[in-house]
Every structure is written in structure tokens, then in C-alpha cells.
N, C-alpha and C positions, 0 to 999 in steps of 0.2 A: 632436403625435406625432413621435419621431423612430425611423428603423429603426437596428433592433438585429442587428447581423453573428452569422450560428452561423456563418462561417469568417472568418479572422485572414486571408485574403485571396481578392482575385476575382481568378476566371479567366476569360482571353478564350475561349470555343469558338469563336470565328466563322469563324477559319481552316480550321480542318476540321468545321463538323459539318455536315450533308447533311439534318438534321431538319426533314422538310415543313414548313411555316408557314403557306398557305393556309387561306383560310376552308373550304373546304370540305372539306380534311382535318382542322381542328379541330372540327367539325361531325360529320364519321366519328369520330373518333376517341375524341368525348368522350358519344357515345350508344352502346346495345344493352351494358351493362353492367346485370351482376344484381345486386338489392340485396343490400349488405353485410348481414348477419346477426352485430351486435356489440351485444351483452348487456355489460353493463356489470359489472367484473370485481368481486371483494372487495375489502377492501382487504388492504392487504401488511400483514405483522405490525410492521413497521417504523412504521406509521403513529402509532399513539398516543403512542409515544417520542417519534418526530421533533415531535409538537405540544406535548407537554411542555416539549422544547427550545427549541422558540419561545417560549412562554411566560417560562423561565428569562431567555431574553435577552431579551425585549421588557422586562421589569423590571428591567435593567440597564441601560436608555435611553429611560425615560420621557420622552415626547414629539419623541423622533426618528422620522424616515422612514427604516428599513433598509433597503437595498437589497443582497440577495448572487447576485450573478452565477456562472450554471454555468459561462461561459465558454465559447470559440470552437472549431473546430476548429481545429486546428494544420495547418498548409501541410508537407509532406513535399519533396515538390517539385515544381516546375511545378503539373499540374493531379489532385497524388496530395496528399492528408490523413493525418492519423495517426487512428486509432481515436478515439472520441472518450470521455474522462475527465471527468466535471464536476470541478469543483474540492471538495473534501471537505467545506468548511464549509458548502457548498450540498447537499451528498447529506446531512448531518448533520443537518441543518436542515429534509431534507425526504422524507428515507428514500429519496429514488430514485436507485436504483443502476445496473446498467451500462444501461438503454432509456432514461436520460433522454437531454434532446435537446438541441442545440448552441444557445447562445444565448440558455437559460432566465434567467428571472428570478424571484427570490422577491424580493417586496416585505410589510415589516411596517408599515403606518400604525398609527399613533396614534389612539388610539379616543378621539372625542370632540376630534379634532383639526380637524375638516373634511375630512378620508378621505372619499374618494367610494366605498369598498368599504362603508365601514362596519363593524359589529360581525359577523364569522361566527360561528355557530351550529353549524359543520363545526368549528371551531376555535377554542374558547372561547379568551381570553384578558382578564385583567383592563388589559390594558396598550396591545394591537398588533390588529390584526388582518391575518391574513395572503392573500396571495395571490400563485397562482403564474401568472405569463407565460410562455407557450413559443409556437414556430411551429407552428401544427398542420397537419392535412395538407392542400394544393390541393385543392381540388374539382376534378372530371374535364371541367369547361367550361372549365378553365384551360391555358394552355399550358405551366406547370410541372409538372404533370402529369406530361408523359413526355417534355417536352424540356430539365427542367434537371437538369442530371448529379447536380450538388451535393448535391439535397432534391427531387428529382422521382420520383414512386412507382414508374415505370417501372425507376429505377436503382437504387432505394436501399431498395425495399420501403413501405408504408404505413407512416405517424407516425401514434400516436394522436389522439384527439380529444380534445378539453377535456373531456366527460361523462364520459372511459375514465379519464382521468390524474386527474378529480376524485373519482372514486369510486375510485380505487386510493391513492389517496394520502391522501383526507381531510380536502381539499385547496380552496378556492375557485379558480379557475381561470379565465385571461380570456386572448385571442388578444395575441400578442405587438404585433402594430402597436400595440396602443392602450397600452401601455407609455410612461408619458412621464418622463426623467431629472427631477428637480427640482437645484438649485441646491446646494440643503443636504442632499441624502441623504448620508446616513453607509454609505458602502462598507469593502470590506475593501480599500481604498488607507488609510482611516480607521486608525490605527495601534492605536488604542485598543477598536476594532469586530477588526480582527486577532488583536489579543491574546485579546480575549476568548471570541472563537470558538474560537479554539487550548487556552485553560485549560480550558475548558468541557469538554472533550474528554478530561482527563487521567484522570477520574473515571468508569466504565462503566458504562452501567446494564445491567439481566435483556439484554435483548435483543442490543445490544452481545459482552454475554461469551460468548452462543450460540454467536455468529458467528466472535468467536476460536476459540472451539473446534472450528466444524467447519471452518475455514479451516487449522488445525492437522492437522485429520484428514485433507483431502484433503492438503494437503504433506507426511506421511506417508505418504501412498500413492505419491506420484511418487518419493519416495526411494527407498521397495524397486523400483517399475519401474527406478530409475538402474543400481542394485545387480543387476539381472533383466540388465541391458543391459552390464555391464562387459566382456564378451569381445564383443561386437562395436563396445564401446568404443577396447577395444585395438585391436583390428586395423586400425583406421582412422587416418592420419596425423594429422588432423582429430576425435582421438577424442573432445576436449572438446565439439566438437560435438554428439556424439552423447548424451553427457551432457546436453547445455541442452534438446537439440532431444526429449530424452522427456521430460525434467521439462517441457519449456513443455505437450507434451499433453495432460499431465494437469492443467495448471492450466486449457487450455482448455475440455475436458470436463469438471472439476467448477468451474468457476468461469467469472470472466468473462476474467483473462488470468494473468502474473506479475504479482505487487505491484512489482516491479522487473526492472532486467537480473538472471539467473540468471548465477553464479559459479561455476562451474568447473573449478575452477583446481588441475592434478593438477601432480607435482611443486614443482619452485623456486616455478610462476607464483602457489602458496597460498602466497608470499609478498609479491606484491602485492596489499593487500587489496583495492582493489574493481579484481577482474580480472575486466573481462567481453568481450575479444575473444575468448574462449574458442574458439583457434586450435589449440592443442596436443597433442601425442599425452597419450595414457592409456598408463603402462606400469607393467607386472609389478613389484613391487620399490618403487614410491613411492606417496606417498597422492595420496589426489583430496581436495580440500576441497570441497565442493558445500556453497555459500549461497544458499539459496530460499525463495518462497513464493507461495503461492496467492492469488491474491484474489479473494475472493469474487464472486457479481454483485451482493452488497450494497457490495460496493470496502472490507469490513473482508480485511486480507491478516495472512499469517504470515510468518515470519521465521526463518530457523532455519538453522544450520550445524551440519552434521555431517563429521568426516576419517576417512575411513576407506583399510585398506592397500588396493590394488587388487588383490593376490594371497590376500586376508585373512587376511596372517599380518604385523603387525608387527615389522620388524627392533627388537634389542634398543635403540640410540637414538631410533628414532621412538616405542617405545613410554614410555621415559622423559618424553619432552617431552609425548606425550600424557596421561600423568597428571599431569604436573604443571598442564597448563592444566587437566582434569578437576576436578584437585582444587582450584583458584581458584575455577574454576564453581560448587563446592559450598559451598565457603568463605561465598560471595559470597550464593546461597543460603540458605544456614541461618542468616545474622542477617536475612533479609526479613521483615517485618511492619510492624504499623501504626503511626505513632509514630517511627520514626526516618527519618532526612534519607535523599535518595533518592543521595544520592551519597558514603552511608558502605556501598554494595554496591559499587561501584568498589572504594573503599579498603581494602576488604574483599579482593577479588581480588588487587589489587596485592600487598596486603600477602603472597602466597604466590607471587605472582609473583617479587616479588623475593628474596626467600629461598631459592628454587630456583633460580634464578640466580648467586647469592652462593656456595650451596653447592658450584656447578658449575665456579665458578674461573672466570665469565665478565664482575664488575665489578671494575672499580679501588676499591683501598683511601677510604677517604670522607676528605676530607681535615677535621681537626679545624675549628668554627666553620662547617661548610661544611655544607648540607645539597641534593644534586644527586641526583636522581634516574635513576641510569645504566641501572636496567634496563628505562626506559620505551624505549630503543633498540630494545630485542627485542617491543613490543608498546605503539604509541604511540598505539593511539584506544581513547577510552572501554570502558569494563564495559557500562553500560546505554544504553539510548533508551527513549520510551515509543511504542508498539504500538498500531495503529487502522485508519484510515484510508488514514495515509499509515503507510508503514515507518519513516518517522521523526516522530512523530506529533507531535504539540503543540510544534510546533515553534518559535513565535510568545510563546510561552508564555514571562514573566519567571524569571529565574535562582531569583529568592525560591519561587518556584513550580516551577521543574523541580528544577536538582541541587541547588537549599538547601530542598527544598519536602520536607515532609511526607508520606511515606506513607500513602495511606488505601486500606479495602478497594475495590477495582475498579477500582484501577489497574491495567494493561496495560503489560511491558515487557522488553526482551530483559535474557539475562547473556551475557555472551558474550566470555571472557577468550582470548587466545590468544598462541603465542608465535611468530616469523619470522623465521628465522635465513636471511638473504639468502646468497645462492651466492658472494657476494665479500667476505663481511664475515671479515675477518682477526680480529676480538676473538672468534670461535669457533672448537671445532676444528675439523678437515675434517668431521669426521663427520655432525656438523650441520647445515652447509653443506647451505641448500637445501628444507630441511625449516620446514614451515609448520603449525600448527596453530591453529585453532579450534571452540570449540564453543558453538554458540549454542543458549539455549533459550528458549520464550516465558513470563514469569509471571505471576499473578494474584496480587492480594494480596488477603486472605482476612483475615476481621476478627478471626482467633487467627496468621494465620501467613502462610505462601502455597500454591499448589497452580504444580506447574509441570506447563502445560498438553502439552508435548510430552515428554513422562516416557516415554511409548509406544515413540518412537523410539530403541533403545539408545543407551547413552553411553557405559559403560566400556570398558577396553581389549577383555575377555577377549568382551563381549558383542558388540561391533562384529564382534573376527573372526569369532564364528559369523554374525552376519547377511549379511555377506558371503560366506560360505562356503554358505553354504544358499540365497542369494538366486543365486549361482553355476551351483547346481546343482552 
């Protein structure tokens, strides 16, 4: 046996803590408690998928030992932690989402290998059979109990039990200590165990695409509260602030946090695209680009960028540039389906990007033999990503498979064209200067076409101003 860290570091209390240690206050302390009354839950709907998924990849490594780690809590600093995230191809792999516990382990043996778990019967598999290690909780005779900060019940509330997380999950389930590494397990350090956990992922199944969707619907709802919130946006010097700090509410209350830092970024700063010191006033007269999303407590999140005016009436150059990126968005769009390469929706975008550019008197002449792409200046990162787990999902995933890969129905993934004319950039006019837009939406591709999932949320010019206007009051 060797112990398995649920934090990325230990901390000393010994300087300050004052916690009795005596036997006879461990004695007090760990009797005249009432029995728990813990009925053993259903399982989550997650469950049968996630054993499917095991199954998939157990047969893509016939007779290896998996082993995929939720991974540690993150040290913040000194003796503070960050929230704690499993890592995704472990929720993926085993449907638990934001209550899994620090330090989990999924282990797949080989069935008929010498596995001391042997064949589950919870979790058929022609190939693996699986089982999950976590630390469960101290018993009350224990002095972790209520004197370690870290995982003691006192501080951090009661961890399930192995019979709670097996019957929710569907799940075979064994006490972390007896966890032993082998020599030759195949981890996600394994390049080839990475990749395939990440490709696996490109493709959605029923359950999966629910979740986009109602991860869509609650970051839909935090957008009209952002919009509810623009005048006491303004009035604050800090207004971006007040933008992040209601959109994060609402991802709290209908999920488990943000899928990411929340973007903010009103005026010039929606010209740096991942601006998330969101420090900045909110004023009358320029847009807010707000980039958010939800993530679920199953940690499937959304994605989504909307610019809208803050006075919601579009001056005549903001409202230019915002059709122009609109209409990339759609461009980009209306050739999605199944069957074509996932990186001719880029090209698709671009292709109107540049042309509106061109028109605008904003590129140099192209010099003959010469083929330079000038207007990726005004808009230099991708059209798409795919859409999941993580916000940048399948990320591990080979080139042949992501932007030379093939479209198939139940893919997940942003469009999200936009243009950023920085406040000093002299190849524009003044008028420009300063002005940022994008618009991002989440898609599904659909075995005749696609359906874009955040359709709900207005897009065009004339319809943002009313939502703004009416969100106003």
C-alpha cells in the first residue's frame, strides 16, 4: 500500500492550533452521537453512460491496468485550497461531478488478468473491470474527526461512504489506503491513454447533449440578470465587476461554479481577448463583451459570448462591425454538418471576415505570388473549439481528429468569429479604435445539419438592442 495525497500539499497547524489531544477528550468527543440515518441513494443518470465508457476504453487496451486519477486539491496559499475539480477524464469515466473527492482513484483491471477485484457484475465489461478508490470518511473514534482541517468532518462536513458512492455511481468501490500504484499502470501521463480519453470525448452521447443544454439555459439566465444589472454596472468605477460578480451567481446557484474566468470586458478591454482582470468602468456609449458560462455540478459547462451596447442603442460604426462578425457567425454556421472537416467552419468565417475588411479599406494590396493573410490582425484566434467538460474540450485529441477530423452528429463546439480594432492600431480609422466584438455560440451537430443550442440568447443587431432595452427597464 502506498498513501495517496487529496492535497498537492501539507500543511503544518502545530503553530497555532489549541485542539485538545487527550484521551479523555478523544473519549468525549467521539461518543453520545446519534445514528446516522443514510439510506443508500439511486443512482445519478450519469451512471450507465459513464460504464459504457469504460467499457469503450477498456477495449482499446486490452490487458492493461488503467489507472485515472481525480487528482489533488490545489494549494491556494499557505494553509487555503482552491475548490476542488476532478480532472475530466475521471468525471467522464465515472459520472461524478462536482461531490467527488480529492484524491480519487478509478482503476480498470484486466479481467482474467490476475485482478484481485475480479469480474463486476455493477459493471459488466468484456475487457476491465472497474473500481473506484477514494478516502472515505473517519470514523468518530478517530482524531481526524474534528481535528484535521484538511478532511476532518468537523471542518469540511461529512464524505460519503463507499455503500453511498457505490450505489450512486454503479460503481465497485474500495477504501483508498488499499490503493496500490503498479509499475506498468497506464496513466493519463501515458500519452497514448491521453489522447484517447480526450478523442473519446469529441463524440456526445443522449446524456452528455442534456447537459449542454441545460448548462446553455442556466448561462442564459445569468446573461439577462448581467443586462437586469447594467445601471448599477455603470455607476460603479469597478463596473466590470459587477458584471462577473452576477454572472458568477448564477452559475453558483444553478450549477456547480464558472466553466472559466468570466470576461467582461466593456469598451477597448473587449479587445483583449481573454480579459479577465475585469477592473473597468461600464459606460454609456461602448459595448460590454461578456464571455461566460455555466458549469454544471455534472462540470459539462457552456460557452458563450454575447456584445452588447450598454445604452442599447448601437452607434452607426459599432453596429457595422457587429454585423459583420454576425454575419461570419452564420456564414460559419450554415455549412455545419456531417461529413465535412471541422476546420472548413473557421474558413468559412474567415472567408467573410476578410472581405469585410477589404471592403472597409483596412488591408494592403496583396502582393502578386504572395498569399498573407492581413486581416487575421483584426481577429487572430480560431472560429471553433469543441465543447464539454472542459471549455476547451478534447484537447489531447490528434490534429487528424480535431481541425482535419470529420464532423459527426454529437459533436459539441463553439463558432465564435469576431473582430478587435485595438485603441492604437493606426491601419484603422479613429472611429474604430477601440471597438471589440464577438459573438459566440454553442453547436450541436445533428445527423441532417446542426441545431445551435444557444439560439435563445439574441444575436442580431436590432434584437440585442431591445434586450438590453427591456432588460433595462
Amino acid at each position: 500500500m502506498n498513501e495517496q495525497p487529496t492535497h498537492d500539499a501539507r500543511v503544518d497547524h502545530s503553530s497555532r492550533s489549541t485542539t485538545p489531544r487527550s484521551g479523555g477528550f478523544l473519549e468525549y468527543i467521539s461518543s453520545h452521537w446519534a445514528e446516522r440515518d443514510e439510506p443508500l441513494p439511486d443512482p445519478i443518470a450519469a451512471a450507465p453512460y459513464a460504464a459504457a465508457r469504460r467499457r469503450a476504453l477498456g477495449a482499446r487496451f486490452p490487458g492493461r491496468r488503467i489507472v485515472i486519477h481525480a487528482g489533488a486539491m490545489k494549494q491556494r496559499s499557505n494553509d487555503t485550497f482552491y475548490q476542488f475539480r476532478a480532472h475530466s477524464a475521471f468525471a467522464h469515466l465515472t459520472g461524478w461531478g462536482s461531490e467527488s473527492e480529492p484524491g480519487a482513484v478509478l482503476v480498470l483491471d484486466p479481467v482474467g488478468e490476475g485482478s484481485a477485484s475480479g469480474h463486476d457484475s455493477a459493471d459488466p465489461s468484456p475487457t476491465h473491470s472497474a473500481t473506484l478508490y477514494f478516502r472515505e470518511r473517519a470514523g468518530r473514534d478517530s482524531d481526524e474527526f474534528f481535528a484535521n482541517p484538511e478532511i476532518g468532518e468537523f471542518w469540511i462536513g461529512p464524505r460519503p461512504s463507499l455503500a453511498q458512492v457505490s450505489a450512486l455511481l454503479g460503481i465497485r468501490t474500495a477504501p483508498l489506503e488499499t490503493f496500490v500504484a503498479e509499475e506498468d499502470d497506464c496513466t493519463l501521463d501515458d500519452p497514448e491513454l491521453s489522447r484517447e480519453t480526450s478523442e473519446m470525448r469529441l463524440v456526445k452521447d443522449a446524456f452528455e447533449l442534456a447537459e449542454m443544454r441545460a448548462a446553455v439555459e442556466a448561462t442564459a439566465r445569468g446573461f439577462d440578470e448581467v443586462l437586469a444589472a447594467l445601471p448599477r454596472a455603470s455607476a460603479h468605477p469597478r463596473g466590470e465587476r459587477v458584471v462577473e460578480g452576477v454572472f458568477n451567481q448564477r452559475a453558483r446557484l444553478d450549477g456547480n461554479t464558472v466553466g472559466y474566468e468570466t470576461i467582461a470586458a466593456a469598451g477597448p478591454h473587449a479587445c483583449t481577448l481573454h480579459w479577465i482582470r475585469n477592473d473597468g468602468a461600464v459606460r454609456d456609449g461602448e459595448l460590454l463583451l461578456l464571455d461566460a458560462g455555466v458549469e454544471l455540478d455534472s462540470l459539462y459547462t457552456a460557452d458563450i459570448t454575447r456584445t452588447v451596447p450598454v445604452s442599447g442603442t448601437f452607434s452607426e460604426p459599432q453596429r457595422r462591425v457587429y454585423e459583420a462578425v454576425l454575419e461570419a457567425a452564420d456564414a460559419a454556421r450554415a455549412i455545419v454538418r456531417p461529413g465535412i472537416r471541422f476546420g472548413d467552419v473557421h474558413d468559412a468565417a474567415m472567408a467573410v471576415i476578410e472581405r469585410r475588411t477589404r471592403e472597409w479599406g483596412l488591408l494592403p494590396e496583396p502582393v502578386e505570388g504572395e498569399s498573407v493573410a492581413y486581416h487575421r490582425r483584426y481577429m487572430v484566434h480560431g472560429t471553433s473549439h469543441h465543447l464539454g467538460l472542459d471549455v476547451h474540450d478534447c484537447a489531447q485529441a490528434r490534429r487528424e481528429m480535431y481541425l482535419d477530423g470529420v464532423l459527426e452528429a454529437g459533436m459539441v463546439f463553439t463558432i465564435e468569429p469576431g473582430l478587435y480594432f485595438q485603441p492604437d492600431d493606426l491601419t484603422v480609422p479613429e472611429e474604430l479604435r477601440g471597438i471589440g466584438v464577438r459573438i459566440e455560440d454553442d453547436i450541436a451537430v445533428t445527423p441532417d445539419g446542426c441545431e445551435n443550442l444557444s439560439a435563445a440568447i439574441p444575436r442580431t443587431a436590432d434584437a440585442v438592442e431591445a434586450w438590453v432595452r427591456g432588460a433595462r427597464g
